[in-house]
DRENPA-548313 format. One record per residue (C-alpha): x, y, z; residue in three letters. Coordinates in steps of 0.02 Angstrom, whole numbers, plus 32768, in hexadecimal, padded with zeros to 4 digits. Example, Ala and Ser with C-alpha at 12.3 -4.5 7.8 and 13.67 -1.06 7.14 Angstrom:
2
8267, 7F1F, 8186, ALA
82AC, 7FCB, 8165, SER
This chain:
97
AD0E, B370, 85C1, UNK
ACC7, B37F, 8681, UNK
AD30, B3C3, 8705, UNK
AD07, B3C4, 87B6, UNK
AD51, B456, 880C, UNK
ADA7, B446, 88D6, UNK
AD3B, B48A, 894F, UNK
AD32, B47C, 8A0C, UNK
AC7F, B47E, 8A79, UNK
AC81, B512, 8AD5, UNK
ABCC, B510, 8B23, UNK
AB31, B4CF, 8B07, UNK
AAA0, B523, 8AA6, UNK
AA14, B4CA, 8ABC, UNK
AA14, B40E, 8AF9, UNK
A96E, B3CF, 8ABF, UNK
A99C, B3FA, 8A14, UNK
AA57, B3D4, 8A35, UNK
AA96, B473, 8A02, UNK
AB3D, B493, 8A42, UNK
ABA7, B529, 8A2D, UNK
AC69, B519, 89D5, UNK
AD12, B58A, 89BD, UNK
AD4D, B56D, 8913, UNK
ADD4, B5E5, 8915, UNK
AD99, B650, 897E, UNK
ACFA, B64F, 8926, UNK
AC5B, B615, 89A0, UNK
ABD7, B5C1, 8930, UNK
AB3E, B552, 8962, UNK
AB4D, B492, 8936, UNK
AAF3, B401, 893A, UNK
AB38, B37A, 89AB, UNK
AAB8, B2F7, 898C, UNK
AB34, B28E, 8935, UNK
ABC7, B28F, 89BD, UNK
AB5C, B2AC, 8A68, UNK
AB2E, B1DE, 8A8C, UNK
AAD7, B1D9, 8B31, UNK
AB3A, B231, 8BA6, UNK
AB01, B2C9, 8BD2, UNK
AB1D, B35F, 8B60, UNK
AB8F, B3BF, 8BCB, UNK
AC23, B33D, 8BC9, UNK
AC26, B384, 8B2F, UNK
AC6E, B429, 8B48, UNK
AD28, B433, 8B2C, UNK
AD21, B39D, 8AA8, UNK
AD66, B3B2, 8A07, UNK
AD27, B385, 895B, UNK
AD1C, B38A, 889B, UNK
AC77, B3F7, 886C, UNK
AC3B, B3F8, 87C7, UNK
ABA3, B467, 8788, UNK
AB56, B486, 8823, UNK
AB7E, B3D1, 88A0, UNK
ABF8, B37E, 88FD, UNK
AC27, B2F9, 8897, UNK
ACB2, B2A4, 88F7, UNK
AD15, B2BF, 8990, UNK
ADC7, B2D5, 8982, UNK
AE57, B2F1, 89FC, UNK
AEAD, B39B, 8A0E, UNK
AF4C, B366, 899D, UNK
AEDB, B333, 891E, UNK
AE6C, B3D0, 8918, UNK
AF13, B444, 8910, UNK
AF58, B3C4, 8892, UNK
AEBA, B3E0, 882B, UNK
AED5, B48F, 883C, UNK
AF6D, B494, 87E7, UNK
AF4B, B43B, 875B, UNK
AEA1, B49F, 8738, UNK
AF12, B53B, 874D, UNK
AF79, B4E8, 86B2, UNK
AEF4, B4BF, 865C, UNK
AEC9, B56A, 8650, UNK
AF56, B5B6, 863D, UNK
AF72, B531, 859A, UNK
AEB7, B552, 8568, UNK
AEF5, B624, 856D, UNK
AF95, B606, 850A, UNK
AF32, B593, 8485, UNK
AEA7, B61B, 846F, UNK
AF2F, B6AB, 8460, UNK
AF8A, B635, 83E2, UNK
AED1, B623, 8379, UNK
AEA4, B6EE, 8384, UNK
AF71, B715, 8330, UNK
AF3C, B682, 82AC, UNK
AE9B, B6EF, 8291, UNK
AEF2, B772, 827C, UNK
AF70, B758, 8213, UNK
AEE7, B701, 8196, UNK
AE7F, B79E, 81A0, UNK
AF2B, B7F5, 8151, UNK
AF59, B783, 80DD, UNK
């Protein structure tokens, strides 16, 4: 499974290669916004959000949509901890039997 993750444009890196810097969660990384900049110029950029996936701006998405995102990658995890914490107690318990 892919999963983009919410990010907003914060500033941008470098234009010619369309390099743009994000906040996902407070984390700033660079992305590529080749694939959501169009012709306008680079800067109307800043302050957008969208879904970023391995390194580029994949989509743009409103603000409701990137904190609805949020919450259900914040699930996801928390399921993905509770499943893996379920599989190390199976482990377990086989290594004892």
């Amino acid at each position: 499974m892919c999963l983009g993750i919410p990010g907003q444009i914060v500033e941008i890196a470098s234009a010619e290669k369309k390099l743009a810097i994000a906040d996902v969660s407070g984390v700033r990384r660079e992305v590529n916004v080749a694939c959501i900049a169009g012709d306008a110029p680079l800067e109307d950029l800043i302050g957008t959000w969208t879904l970023i996936h391995v390194g580029f701006a994949m989509s743009r998405i409103n603000e409701e949509e990137a904190a609805k995102t949020m919450e259900v990658l914040k699930m996801l995890g928390e399921a993905q901890e509770e499943i893996e914490a379920m599989r190390a107690s199976q482990q377990a318990m086989e290594r004892v039997s």
